[in-house]
N, C-alpha and C positions, 0 to 999 in steps of 0.2 A: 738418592732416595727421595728429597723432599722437592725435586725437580720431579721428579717422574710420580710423584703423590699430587703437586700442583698439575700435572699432564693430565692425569685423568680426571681431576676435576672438571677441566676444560672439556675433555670430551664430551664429562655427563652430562656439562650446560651448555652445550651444543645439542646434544640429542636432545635434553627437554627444550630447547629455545626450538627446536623445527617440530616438536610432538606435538608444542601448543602454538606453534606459527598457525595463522587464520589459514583456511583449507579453500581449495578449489571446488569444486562439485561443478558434475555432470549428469544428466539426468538425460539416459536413450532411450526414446522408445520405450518410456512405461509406464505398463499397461497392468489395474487392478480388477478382478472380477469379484464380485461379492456372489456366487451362484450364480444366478444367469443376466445377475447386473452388472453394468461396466461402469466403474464406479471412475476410473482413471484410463484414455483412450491415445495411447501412442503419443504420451509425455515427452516434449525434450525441449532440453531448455537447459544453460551454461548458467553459473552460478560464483561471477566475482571474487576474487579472491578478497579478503574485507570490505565487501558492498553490502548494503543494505537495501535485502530483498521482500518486498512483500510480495503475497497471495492475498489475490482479493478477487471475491464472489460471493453470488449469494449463498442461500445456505441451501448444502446437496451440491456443491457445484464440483466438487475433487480436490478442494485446497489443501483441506485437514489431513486428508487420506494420503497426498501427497508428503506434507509434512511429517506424518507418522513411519511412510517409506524412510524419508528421507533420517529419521531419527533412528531406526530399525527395529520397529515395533510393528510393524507392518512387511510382509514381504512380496515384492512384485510378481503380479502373474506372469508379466515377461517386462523383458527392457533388461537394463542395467545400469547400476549406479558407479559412478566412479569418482574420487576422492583423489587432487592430483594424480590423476593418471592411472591409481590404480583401481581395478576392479572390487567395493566394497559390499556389491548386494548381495552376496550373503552371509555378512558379519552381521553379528548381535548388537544389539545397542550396547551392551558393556565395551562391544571392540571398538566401534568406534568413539567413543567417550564424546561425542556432544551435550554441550550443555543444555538444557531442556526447563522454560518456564511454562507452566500449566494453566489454563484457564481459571480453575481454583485454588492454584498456589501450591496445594499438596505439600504446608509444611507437617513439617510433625508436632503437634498439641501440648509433647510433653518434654519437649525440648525448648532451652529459651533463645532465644536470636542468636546469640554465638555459638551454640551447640548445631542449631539449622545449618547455620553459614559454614562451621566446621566439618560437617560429617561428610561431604565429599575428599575430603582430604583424609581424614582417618578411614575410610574404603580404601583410598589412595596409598594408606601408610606412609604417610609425609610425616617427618619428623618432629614433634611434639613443638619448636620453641617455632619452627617454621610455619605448623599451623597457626599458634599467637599472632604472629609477624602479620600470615595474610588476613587476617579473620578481621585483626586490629584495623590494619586499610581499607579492608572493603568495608568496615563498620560507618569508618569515615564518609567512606566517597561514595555511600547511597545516605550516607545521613542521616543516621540513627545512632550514635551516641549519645549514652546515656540510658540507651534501651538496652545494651547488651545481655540483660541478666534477665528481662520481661518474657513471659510466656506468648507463643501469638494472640490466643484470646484475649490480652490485654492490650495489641495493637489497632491500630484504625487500618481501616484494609490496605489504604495508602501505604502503609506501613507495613505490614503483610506482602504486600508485591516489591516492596525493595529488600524484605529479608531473601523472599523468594528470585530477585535478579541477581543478589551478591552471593545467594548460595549457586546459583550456576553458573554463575565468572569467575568464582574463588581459585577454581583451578585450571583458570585460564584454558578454558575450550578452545578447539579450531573452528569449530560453529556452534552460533545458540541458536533454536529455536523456540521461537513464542507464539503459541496457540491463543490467541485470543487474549493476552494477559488484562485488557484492561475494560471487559466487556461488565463487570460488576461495580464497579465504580462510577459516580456521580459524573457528571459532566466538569465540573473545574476541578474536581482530582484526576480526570482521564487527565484534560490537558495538561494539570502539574507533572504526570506520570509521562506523558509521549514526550514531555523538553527533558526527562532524566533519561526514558532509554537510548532519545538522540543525543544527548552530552557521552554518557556512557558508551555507545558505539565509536564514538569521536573519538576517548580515551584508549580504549582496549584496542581498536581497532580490528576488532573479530570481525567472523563473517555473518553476520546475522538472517534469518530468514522467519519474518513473523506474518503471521496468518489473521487477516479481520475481514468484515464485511460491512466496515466503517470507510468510506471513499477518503472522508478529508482527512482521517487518520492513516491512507495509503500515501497520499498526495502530498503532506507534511513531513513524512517523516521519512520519506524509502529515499535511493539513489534510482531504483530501479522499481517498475509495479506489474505482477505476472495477473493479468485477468482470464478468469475461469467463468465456466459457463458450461453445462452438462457433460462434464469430465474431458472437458478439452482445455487446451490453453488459445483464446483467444487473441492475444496481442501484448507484446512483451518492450517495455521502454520506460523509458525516463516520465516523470508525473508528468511533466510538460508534455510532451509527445502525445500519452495516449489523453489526457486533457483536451489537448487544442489538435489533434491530429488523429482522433480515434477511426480504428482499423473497420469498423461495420456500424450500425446502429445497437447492437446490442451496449455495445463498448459505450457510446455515446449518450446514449440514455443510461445507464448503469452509474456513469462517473458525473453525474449530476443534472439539475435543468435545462433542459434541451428546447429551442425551437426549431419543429421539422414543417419546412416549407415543400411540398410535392413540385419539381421542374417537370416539363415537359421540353418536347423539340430541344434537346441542348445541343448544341454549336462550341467546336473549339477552336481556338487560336490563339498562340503563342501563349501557349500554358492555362490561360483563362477560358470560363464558359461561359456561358450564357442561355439561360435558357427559360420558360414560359408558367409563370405563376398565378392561377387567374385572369390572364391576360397578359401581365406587365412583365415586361423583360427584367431579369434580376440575374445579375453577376454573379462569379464565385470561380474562384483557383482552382482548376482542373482537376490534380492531382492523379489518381491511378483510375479512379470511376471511366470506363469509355462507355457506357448504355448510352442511346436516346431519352432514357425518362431517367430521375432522379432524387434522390430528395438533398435541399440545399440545409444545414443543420447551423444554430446560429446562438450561441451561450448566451443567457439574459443578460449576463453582464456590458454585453458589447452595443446591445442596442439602444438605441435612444427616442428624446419622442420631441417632434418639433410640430410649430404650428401653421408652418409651409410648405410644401413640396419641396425638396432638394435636393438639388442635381451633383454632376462631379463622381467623386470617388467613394461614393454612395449609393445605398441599395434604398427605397422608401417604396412604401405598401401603406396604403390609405387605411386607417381603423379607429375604431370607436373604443374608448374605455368603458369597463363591464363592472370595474372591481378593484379595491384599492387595496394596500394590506401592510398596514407602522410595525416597521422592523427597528425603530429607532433611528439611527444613522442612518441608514436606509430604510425606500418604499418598494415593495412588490405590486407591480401594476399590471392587470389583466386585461389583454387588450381583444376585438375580435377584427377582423379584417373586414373587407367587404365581402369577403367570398366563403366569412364564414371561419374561418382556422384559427385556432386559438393560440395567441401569444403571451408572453410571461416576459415583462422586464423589469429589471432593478436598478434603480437609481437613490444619489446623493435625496436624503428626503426633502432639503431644503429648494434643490431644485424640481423635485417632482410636483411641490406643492407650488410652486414659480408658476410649471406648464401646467400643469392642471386646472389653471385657474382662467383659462382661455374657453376651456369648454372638453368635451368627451371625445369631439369631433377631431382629431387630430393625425400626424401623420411618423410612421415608426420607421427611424432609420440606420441603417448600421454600415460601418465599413466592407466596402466589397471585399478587403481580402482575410475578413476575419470569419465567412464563412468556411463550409467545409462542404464536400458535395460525398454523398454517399449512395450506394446501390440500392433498388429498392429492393426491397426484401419483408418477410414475417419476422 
């Protein structure tokens, strides 16, 4: 008897060890209409099993609306969603039970921090000593002891948004979703908050999916970053990737300061091109672009400014300084060409103040393979 009472235990913490193992998602072909708006336009995109995925675009672009499908608060006009394999698009959000942090937190006012953190479990009906157990951990490992018994309007919002994470991990979701959680918050509490929900994601190991139209909050914290742009999915990778390897100019301009150089006449060979800026030939990696015209795109941070023409494994374009701008550690310096086209670079201030001291008249140069060659395009 007490062999076959220890059996089923085993069974039933196996069934909840895969109920709350982090989940797959699949998202085919879906498509939102709000009436005669298409809010989400032939979606599909695979979704890591414990990755960490952001949506990132501007605002109106389909992220949220995605996120709300994905949560099932929203239902698709077409497509389907599937959850390991199986078809979930038209469960409730009760059936799928992901965890869900909200832009405004949405705790409840008259409950105090371990009451928040509890109530998914007692929905749950989880065993009274079991809720202590978890409520007691997660009090911990967001770091709020000591607040257990405070009402939220006696927390700092920082504080607010960690009642608000550990009440949606509490019971160990197979995905969370976070809508914009840290759009109310100060600048050095955002950053305290994005190193907790990357430790946290590290801990739990869920599959996360959070929604901003904050780039360096995409680029810091995702494994993965899905850009949006009038309800399509533009380009789906690693920060790296669409950082230094953006799929079109929206992408490229979108994900921070860009220098766009117009090529003409481009020429290719063995992988490299070449091709006509104002006159001067200027380099740049091939990649998938095959037009004759193009624009060569060049992140401020790669460029530099010397007081010579220089040759080699260099691009250089003669230009005048317009405009200067103390970042502290760094200077932002506005540069024009000869032909007119406005440049943007950033450098160590110590050295910007070095070259700058030669005169306005100088010369800007960046490595040939740290361009990118893009299509032209609106």
């Amino acid at each position: 008897m007490a062999q076959s009472g220890r059996a089923a235990r085993d069974v039933a913490a196996a069934h909840l060890a895969t109920e709350h193992a982090a989940a797959e998602i699949r998202a085919e072909a879906i498509g939102k209409n709000f009436g005669t708006f298409r809010a989400l336009k032939d979606l599909s995109l695979n979704i890591g099993r414990g990755e960490f995925l952001t949506l990132l675009g501007p605002s109106g672009s389909g992220k949220t609306t995605f996120l709300m499908i994905l949560a099932g608060f929203e239902k698709p006009s077409s497509g389907r969603l599937m959850r390991d394999g199986v078809d979930i698009t038209a469960q409730s959000a009760e059936e799928r039970a992901f965890g869900m942090v909200f832009q405004g937190y949405a705790l409840f006012p008259h409950m105090s921090v371990e009451q928040n953190i509890a109530f998914p479990l007692h929905i749950r009906k989880i065993p009274a000593g079991e809720i202590r157990r978890r409520v007691g951990e997660m009090v911990a490992r967001v770091g709020l002891s000591g607040h257990e018994r405070k009402l939220p309007a006696k927390l700092s919002g920082g504080q607010q948004q960690r009642v608000a994470l550990a009440r949606a991990l509490v019971f160990e979701p197979p995905v969370l979703l976070l809508d914009e959680p840290f759009s109310a918050l100060d600048k050095h509490l955002r950053g305290l908050m994005q190193e907790e929900v990357k430790r946290l994601h590290q801990e739990f190991g869920t599959t996360f999916v959070f929604v901003t139209h904050d780039q360096s909050e995409a680029l810091s914290l995702s494994s993965r970053v899905a850009i949006f742009n009038h309800g399509q999915l533009l380009q789906l990778g690693t920060p790296q990737d669409v950082y230094e390897r953006p799929a079109n100019r929206f992408v490229s301009e979108f994900l921070g300061e860009i220098n766009l150089l117009p090529l003409q006449d481009i020429k290719r060979a063995n992988g490299s091109a070449c091709g006509l800026c104002e006159g001067k030939p200027l380099d740049v990696p091939s990649r998938a672009h095959a037009g004759k015209t193009g624009i060569l795109a060049i992140r401020p941070e790669h460029m530099d400014l010397a007081v010579v023409q220089r040759t080699g494994p260099v691009n250089c374009l003669a230009g005048t300084v317009t405009a200067t701008t103390y970042l502290g550690s760094a200077t932002r310096i506005a540069v024009e060409t000869q032909g007119g086209t406005p440049l943007t670079l950033t450098l160590p201030t110590d050295r910007a103040a070095l070259t700058l001291s030669n005169g306005p008249a100088l010369w800007v140069t960046w490595p040939k393979d740290k361009g990118f060659l893009l299509p032209e395009e609106t």
